[in-house]
Each structure stands twice: as structure tokens, then as C-alpha cells.
N, C-alpha and C positions, 0 to 999 in steps of 0.2 A: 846936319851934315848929309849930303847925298853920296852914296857911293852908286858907280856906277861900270859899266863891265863895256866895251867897246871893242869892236872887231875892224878891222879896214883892208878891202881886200882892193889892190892897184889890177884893174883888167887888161889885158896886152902886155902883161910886163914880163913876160916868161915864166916859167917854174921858180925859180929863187926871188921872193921878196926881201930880202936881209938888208938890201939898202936901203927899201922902203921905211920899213919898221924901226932900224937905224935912226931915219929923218924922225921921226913921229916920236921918238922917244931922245930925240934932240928939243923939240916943241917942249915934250912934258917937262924934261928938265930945267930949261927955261923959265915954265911956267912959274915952277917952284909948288906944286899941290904932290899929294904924298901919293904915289901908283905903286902898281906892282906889275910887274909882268907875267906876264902866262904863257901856254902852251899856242896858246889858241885866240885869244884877247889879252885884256889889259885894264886893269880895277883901277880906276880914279876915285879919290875925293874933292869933291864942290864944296863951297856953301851956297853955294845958290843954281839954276839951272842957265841962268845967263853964261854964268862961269865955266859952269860943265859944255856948253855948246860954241862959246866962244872958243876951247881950246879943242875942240872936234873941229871947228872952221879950219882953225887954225892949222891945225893936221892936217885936212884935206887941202888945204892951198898948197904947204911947205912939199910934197907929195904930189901934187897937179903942176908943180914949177920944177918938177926933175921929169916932167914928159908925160907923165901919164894924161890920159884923155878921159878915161872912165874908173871912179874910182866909189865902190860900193862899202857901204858905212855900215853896221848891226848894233843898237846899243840895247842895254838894259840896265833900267836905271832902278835906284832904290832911295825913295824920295820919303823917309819916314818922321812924320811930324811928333807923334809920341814919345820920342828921347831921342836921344845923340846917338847914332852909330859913327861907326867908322871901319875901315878895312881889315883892320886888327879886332875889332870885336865881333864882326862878324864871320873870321876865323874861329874865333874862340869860344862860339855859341854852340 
């Protein structure tokens, strides 16, 4: 499982993103992978890295089709081949 931590910041769009992040967490829900939200990012689980950047494409399209022109992406990923993590265990560690 890769969990991984993703920021998206929409450039031009004024002070209030809430519609943005809105759209993006209409994506995730869709996708159907288990997230969480944060203050500041947003913890996804993959099984694979296709999976995890297909659904960042995915974000930044749904996000680029409400206007934006410039939209800057931060991820941090946790790719650990050793055992199974997940979002919940690495709360819990």
C-alpha cells in the first residue's frame, strides 16, 4: 500500500480555495481509495503509483476545467515495500 500526503494550490484564484478543494475531494470520492483530509493536504492510499498519479491527474484536470490556468501540485509519498501500511497504521505508530 502506498500512502501518500498531497497539497494543490489553484494560482489566480483569490484568497478562498473551498471550491477548489470541494472539486478534488469530489475526484477522491469517486475514486473510491480511502483519504483523509487535513489542514493543509490530504493522505491518500494507492496500491500502486499509477493509481496514486492517475488520481492527482485527475484532480488537477477537474480543477484546470473551473478556470484555473496555473495550478501547483506538492506530494509526499510513502512507498514502503517491507509490510503493509496504511493511513490508520501510520496514525497509530
Amino acid at each position: 500500500m502506498i500512502v501518500a500526503d498531497f497539497a494543490m494550490v489553484p494560482m489566480g484564484a483569490g484568497t478562498s480555495a473551498a471550491r477548489y478543494i470541494r472539486a478534488v475531494y469530489d475526484v477522491l470520492r469517486e475514486s473510491g481509495v480511502n483519504y483523509v483530509p487535513g489542514p493543509m493536504s490530504t493522505s491518500v492510499e494507492t496500491r500502486t503509483m499509477e493509481e496514486l498519479f492517475d488520481l492527482i491527474e485527475k484532480a488537477n484536470i477537474r480543477v484546470a476545467k473551473m478556470g484555473v490556468q496555473r495550478i501547483i501540485t506538492s506530494i509526499k509519498i510513502d512507498y514502503r515495500l517491507d509490510k503493509e501500511i496504511s493511513i490508520d497504521s501510520k496514525m497509530n505508530a
